[in-house]
Kinemage of the C-alpha trace (Angstrom):
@kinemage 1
@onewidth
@group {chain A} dominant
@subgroup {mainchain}
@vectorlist {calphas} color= white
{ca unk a 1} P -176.477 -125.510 20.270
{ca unk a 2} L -173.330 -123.703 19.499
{ca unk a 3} L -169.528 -124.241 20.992
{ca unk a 4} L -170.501 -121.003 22.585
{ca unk a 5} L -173.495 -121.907 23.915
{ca unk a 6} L -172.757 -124.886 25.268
{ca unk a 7} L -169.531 -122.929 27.343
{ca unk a 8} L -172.208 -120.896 28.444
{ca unk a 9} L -174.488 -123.292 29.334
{ca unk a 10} L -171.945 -125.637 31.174
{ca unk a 11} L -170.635 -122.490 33.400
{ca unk a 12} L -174.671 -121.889 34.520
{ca unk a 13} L -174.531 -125.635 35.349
{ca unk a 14} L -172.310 -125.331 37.708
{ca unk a 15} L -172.827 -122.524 39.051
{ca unk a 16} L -169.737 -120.264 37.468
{ca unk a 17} L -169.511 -117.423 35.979
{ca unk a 18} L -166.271 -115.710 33.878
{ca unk a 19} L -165.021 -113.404 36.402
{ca unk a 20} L -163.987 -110.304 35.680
{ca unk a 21} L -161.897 -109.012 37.802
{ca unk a 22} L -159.593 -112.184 36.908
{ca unk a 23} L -160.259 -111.421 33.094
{ca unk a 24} L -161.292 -114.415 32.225
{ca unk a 25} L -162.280 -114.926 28.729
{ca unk a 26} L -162.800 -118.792 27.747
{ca unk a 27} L -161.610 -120.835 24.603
{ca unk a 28} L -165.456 -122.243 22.806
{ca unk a 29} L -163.782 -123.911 19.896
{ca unk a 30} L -162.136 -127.212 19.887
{ca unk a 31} L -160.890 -127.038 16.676
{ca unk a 32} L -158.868 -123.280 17.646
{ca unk a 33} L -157.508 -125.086 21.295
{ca unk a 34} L -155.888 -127.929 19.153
{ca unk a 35} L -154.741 -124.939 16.829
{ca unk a 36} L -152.937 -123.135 20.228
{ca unk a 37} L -151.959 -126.506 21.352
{ca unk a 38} L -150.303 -127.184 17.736
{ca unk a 39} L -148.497 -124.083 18.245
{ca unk a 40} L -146.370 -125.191 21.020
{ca unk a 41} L -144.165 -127.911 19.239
{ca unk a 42} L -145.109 -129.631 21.588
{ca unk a 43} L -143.450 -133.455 21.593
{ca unk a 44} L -144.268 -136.768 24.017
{ca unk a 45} L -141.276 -135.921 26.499
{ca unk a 46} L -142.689 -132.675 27.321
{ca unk a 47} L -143.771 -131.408 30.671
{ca unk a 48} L -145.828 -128.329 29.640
{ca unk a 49} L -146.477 -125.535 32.359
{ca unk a 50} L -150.441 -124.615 31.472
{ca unk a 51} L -151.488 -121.033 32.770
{ca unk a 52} L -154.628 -120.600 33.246
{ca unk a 53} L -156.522 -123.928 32.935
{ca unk a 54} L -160.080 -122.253 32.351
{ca unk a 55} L -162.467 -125.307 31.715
{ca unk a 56} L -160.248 -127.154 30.203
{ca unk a 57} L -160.869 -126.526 26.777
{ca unk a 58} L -156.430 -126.277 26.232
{ca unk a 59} L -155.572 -128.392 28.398
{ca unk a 60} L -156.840 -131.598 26.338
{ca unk a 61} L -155.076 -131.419 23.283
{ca unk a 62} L -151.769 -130.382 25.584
{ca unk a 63} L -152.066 -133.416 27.502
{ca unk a 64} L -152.075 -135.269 24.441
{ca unk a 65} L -149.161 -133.999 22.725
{ca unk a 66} L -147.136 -133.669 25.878
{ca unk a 67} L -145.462 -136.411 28.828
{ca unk a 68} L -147.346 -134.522 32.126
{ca unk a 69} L -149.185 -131.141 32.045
{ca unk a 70} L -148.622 -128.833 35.461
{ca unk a 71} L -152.391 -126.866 35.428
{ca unk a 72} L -151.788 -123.493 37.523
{ca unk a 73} L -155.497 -122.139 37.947
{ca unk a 74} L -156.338 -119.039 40.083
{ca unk a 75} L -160.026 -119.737 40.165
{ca unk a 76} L -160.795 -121.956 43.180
{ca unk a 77} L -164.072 -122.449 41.781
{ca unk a 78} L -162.701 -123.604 38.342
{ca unk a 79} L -160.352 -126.230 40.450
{ca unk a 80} L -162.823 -127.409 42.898
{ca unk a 81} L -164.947 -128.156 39.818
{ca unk a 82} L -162.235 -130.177 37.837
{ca unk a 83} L -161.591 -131.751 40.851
{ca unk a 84} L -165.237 -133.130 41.493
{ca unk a 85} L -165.693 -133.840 38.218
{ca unk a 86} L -162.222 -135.606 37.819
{ca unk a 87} L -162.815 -134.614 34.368
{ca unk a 88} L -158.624 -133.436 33.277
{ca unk a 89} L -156.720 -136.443 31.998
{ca unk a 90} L -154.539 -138.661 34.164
{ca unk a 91} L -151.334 -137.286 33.594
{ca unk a 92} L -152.556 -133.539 34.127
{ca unk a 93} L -151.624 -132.293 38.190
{ca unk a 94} L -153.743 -129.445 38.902
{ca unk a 95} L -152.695 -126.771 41.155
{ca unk a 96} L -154.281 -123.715 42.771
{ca unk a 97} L -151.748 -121.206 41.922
{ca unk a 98} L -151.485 -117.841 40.818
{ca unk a 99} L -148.875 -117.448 38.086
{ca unk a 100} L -147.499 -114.244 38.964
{ca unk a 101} L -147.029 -115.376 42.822
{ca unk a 102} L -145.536 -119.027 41.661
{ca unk a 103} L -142.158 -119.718 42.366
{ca unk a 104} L -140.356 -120.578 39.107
{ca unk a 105} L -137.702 -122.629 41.220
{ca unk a 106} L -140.148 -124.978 42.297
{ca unk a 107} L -141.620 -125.428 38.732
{ca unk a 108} L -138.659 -125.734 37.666
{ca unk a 109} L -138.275 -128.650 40.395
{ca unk a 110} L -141.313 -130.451 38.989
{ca unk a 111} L -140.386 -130.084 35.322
{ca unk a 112} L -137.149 -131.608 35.714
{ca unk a 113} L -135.949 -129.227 32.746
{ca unk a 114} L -136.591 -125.639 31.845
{ca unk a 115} L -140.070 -124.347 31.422
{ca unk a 116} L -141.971 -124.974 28.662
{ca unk a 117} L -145.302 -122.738 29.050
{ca unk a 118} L -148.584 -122.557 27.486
{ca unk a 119} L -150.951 -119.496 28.331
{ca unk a 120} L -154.423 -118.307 27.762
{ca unk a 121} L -153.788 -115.374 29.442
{ca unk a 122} L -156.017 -112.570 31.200
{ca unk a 123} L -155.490 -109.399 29.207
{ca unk a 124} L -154.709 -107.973 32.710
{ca unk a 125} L -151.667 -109.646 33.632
{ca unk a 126} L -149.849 -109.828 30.391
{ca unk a 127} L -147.193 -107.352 31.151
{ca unk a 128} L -146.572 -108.181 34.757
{ca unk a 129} L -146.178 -112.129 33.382
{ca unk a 130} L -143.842 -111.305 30.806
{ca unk a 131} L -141.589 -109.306 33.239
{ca unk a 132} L -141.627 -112.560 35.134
{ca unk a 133} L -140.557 -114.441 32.483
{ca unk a 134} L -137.958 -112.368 31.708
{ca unk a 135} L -136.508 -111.804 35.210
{ca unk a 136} L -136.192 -116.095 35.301
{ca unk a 137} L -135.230 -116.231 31.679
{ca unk a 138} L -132.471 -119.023 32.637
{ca unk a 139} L -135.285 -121.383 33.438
{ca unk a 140} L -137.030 -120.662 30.770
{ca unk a 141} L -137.094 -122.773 27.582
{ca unk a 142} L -140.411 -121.272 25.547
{ca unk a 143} L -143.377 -119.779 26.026
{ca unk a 144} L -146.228 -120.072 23.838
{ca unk a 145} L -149.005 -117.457 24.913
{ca unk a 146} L -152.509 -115.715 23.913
{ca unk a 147} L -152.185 -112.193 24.095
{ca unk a 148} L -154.072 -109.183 23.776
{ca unk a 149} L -152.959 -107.948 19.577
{ca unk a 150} L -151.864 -104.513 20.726
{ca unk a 151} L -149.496 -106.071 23.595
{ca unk a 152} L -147.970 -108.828 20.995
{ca unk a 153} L -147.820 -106.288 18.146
{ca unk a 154} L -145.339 -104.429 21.053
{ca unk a 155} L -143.268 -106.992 21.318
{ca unk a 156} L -142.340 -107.133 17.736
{ca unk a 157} L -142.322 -103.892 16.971
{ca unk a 158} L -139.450 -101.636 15.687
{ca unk a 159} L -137.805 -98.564 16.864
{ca unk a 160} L -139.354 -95.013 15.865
{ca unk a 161} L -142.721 -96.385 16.484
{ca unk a 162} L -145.910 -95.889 19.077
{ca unk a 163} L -145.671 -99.983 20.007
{ca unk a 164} L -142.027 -99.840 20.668
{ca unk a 165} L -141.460 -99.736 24.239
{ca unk a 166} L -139.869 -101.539 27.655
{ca unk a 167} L -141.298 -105.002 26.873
{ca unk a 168} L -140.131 -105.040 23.414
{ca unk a 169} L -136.300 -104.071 24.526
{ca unk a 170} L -136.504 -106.127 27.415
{ca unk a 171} L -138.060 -109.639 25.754
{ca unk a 172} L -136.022 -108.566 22.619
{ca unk a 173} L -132.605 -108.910 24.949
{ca unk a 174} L -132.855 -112.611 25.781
{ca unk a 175} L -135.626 -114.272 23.754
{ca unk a 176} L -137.230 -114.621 19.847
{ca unk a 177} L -140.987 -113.698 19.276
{ca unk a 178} L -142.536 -114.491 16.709
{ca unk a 179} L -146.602 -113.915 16.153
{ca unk a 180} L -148.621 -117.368 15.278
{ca unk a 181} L -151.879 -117.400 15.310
{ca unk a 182} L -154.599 -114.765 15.168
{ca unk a 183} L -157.702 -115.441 17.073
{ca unk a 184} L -161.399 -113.057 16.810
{ca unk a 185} L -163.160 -112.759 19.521
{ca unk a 186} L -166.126 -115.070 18.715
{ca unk a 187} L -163.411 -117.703 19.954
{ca unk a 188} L -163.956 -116.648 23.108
{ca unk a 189} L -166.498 -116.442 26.139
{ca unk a 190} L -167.149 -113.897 26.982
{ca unk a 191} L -166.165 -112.191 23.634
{ca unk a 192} L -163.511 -109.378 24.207
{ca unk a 193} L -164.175 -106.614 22.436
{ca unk a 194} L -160.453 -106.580 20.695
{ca unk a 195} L -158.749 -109.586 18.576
{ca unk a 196} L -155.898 -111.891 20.648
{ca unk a 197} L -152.427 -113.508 18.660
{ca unk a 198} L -150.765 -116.770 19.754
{ca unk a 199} L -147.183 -115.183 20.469
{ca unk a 200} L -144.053 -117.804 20.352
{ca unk a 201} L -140.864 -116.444 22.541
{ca unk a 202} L -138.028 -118.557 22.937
{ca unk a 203} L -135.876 -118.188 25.493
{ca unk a 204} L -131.831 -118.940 25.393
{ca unk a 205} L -132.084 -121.542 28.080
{ca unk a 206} L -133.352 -124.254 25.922
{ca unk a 207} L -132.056 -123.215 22.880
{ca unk a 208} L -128.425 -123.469 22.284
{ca unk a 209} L -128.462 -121.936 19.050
{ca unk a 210} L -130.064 -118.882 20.015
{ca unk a 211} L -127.359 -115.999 21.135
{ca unk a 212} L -127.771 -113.064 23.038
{ca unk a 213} L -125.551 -110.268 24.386
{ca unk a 214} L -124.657 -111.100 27.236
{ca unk a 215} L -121.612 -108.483 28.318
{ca unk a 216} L -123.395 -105.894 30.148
{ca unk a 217} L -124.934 -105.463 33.951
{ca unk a 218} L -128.575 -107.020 33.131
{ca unk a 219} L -130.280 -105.193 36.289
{ca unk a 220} L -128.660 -101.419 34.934
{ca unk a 221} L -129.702 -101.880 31.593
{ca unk a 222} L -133.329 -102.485 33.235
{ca unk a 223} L -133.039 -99.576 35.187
{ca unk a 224} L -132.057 -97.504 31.501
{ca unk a 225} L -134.886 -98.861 29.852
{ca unk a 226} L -137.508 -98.165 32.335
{ca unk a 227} L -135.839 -94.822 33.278
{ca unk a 228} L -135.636 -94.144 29.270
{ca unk a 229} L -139.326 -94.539 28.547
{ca unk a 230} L -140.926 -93.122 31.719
{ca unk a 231} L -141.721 -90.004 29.524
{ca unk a 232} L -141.022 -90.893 26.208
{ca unk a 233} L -141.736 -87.261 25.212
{ca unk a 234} L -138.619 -86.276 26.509
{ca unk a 235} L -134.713 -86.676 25.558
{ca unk a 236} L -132.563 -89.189 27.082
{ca unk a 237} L -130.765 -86.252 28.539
{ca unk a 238} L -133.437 -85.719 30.563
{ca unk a 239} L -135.164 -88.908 31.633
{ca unk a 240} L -131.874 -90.500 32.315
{ca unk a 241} L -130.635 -87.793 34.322
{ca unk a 242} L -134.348 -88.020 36.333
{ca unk a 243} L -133.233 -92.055 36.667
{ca unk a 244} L -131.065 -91.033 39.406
{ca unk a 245} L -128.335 -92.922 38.364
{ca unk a 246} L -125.124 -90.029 39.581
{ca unk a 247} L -127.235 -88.769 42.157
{ca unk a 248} L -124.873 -90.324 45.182
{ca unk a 249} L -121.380 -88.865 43.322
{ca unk a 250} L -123.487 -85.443 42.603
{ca unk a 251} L -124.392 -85.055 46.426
{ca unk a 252} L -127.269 -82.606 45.465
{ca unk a 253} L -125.382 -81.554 42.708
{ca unk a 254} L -127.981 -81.503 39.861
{ca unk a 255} L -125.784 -79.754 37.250
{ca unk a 256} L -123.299 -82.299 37.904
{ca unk a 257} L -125.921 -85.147 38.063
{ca unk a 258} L -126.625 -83.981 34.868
{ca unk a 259} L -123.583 -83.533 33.620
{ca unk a 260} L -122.062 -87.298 34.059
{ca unk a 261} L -125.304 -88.324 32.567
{ca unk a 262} L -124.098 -86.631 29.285
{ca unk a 263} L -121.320 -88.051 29.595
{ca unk a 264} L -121.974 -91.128 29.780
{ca unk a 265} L -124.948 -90.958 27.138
{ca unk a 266} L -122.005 -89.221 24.719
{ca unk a 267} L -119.737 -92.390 25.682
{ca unk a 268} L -122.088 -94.224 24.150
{ca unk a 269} L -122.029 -92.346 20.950
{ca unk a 270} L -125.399 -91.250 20.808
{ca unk a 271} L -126.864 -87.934 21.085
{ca unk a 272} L -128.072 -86.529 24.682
{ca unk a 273} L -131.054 -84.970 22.348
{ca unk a 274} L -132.571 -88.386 21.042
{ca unk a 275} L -136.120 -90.058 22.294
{ca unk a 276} L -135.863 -93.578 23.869
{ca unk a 277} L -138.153 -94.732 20.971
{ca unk a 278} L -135.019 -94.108 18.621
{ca unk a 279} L -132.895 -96.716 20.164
{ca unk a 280} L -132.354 -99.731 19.033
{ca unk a 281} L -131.203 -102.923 21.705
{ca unk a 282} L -127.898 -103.067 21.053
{ca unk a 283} L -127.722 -98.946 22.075
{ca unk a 284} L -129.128 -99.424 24.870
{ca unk a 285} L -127.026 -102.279 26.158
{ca unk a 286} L -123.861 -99.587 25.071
{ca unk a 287} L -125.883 -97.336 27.127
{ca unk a 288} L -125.461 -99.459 30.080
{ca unk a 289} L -122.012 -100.178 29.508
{ca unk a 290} L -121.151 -97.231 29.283
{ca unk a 291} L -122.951 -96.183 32.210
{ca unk a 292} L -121.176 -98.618 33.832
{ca unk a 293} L -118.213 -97.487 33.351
{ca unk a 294} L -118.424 -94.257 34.804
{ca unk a 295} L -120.282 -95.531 37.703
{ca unk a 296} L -117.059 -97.638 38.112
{ca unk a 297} L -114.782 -94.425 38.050
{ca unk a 298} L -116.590 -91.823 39.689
């Protein structure tokens, strides 16, 4: 019997099933989990964060590699079957935990340092778990994850392209990505219908010798980006001056709303007329500054 089949037939055994409204697609292959696994650098002092501990098929070659392993599992029927079986290695703890709900100060408790994470992640949540990562950057060492191609070819991509977008400003601001690993979908059960890439992003926190800019209002610029791409059809003119960002000095005032928008896109030295997807992430953190500014004086 296959890798695949046996997944299968170990699921029916039990009595699970991949659910899918938790997009659950499971690793068959030993040989590609110790692949993933490799990918995380991972060295004996480690405390690795594991997302997602499916059937355990990552977990193993983590816990080998690593000091302790900190499982975070939504499926109560995957944990309640790990912990019958008592089948995860001794210096795994399992919790019951949904990633995007966990509080980061609390793993960052456990760890003793910051994170170091390893995900299989559903396809689902990989934008809301990146924002999270981002938003608790300073306790964030790396991340090692498996995500959908398209979303990992956004991170990396450049401006005046289709992938280009909020995650890849945002990630690009305060961490490194760089694609790994590419994994088909026979890998997998169930099989997705689209190809997954092991994405590497290191953070600043745990790497001194990584810089980022770091002279700007964080939350504004996060405002500009998401107000910048909400229609990315549309000039930065316009979206900007729909983030709202004058509308207490304008008092109702849309042509002056407007107007201190252009001035403050101008003070930026770039041109009201451009496209968000133009930008690179160093404009866009003038952008803020410069917004800023103005805020500051009007």
């Amino acid at each position: 019997m296959s890798r695949y089949g046996q997944t299968r037939k170990s699921l029916q055994e039990e009595n699970l099933a991949p659910k899918k409204r938790l997009g659950q697609n499971f690793l068959v292959h030993k040989s590609t989990a110790e692949a993933v696994a490799h990918c995380g650098h991972i060295n004996k002092a480690d405390t690795i964060i594991e997302v997602g501990v499916g059937l355990g098929a990552l977990t193993q070659p983590i816990a080998e590699q690593a000091k302790n392993v900190i499982g975070l599992e939504i499926d109560s029927g995957l944990v309640r079957f790990h912990r019958e079986k008592k089948d995860l290695p001794d210096n795994v703890t399992l919790l019951h935990q949904d990633i995007l709900k966990a509080d980061f100060d609390e793993l960052y408790r456990l760890s003793g340092a910051p994170l170091k994470i390893m995900a299989n992640l559903p396809y689902s949540i990989s934008n809301p778990f990146l924002f999270k990562l981002i938003e608790h950057q300073e306790k964030v060492d790396w991340a090692t994850v498996m995500l959908q191609k398209e979303v990992a070819d956004r991170l990396t991509a450049k401006p005046k392209s289709k992938q280009y977008g909020i995650p890849t400003v945002l990630l690009s601001s305060c961490a490194k990505i760089k694609n790994l690993l590419l994994l088909k979908p026979n890998e997998f059960h169930p099989r997705p219908k689209i190809e997954s890439v092991v994405v590497r992003i290191e953070f600043a926190a745990g790497n001194e010798r990584l810089q980022f800019r770091t002279d700007y209002d964080r939350p504004l610029f996060t405002k500009i980006v998401r107000a910048a791409f909400s229609q990315r059809r549309k000039t930065l003119l316009n979206t900007l001056t729909g983030g709202g960002f004058f509308r207490s000095f304008a008092e109702g005032d849309k042509k002056l709303e407007k107007q201190l928008t252009k001035e403050a896109i101008l003070k930026a030295d770039i041109s009201p007329g451009l496209r968000a997807e133009v930008l690179d992430l160093n404009q866009f953190i003038d952008l803020s500054l410069s917004f800023s500014h103005i805020l500051a004086h009007s």
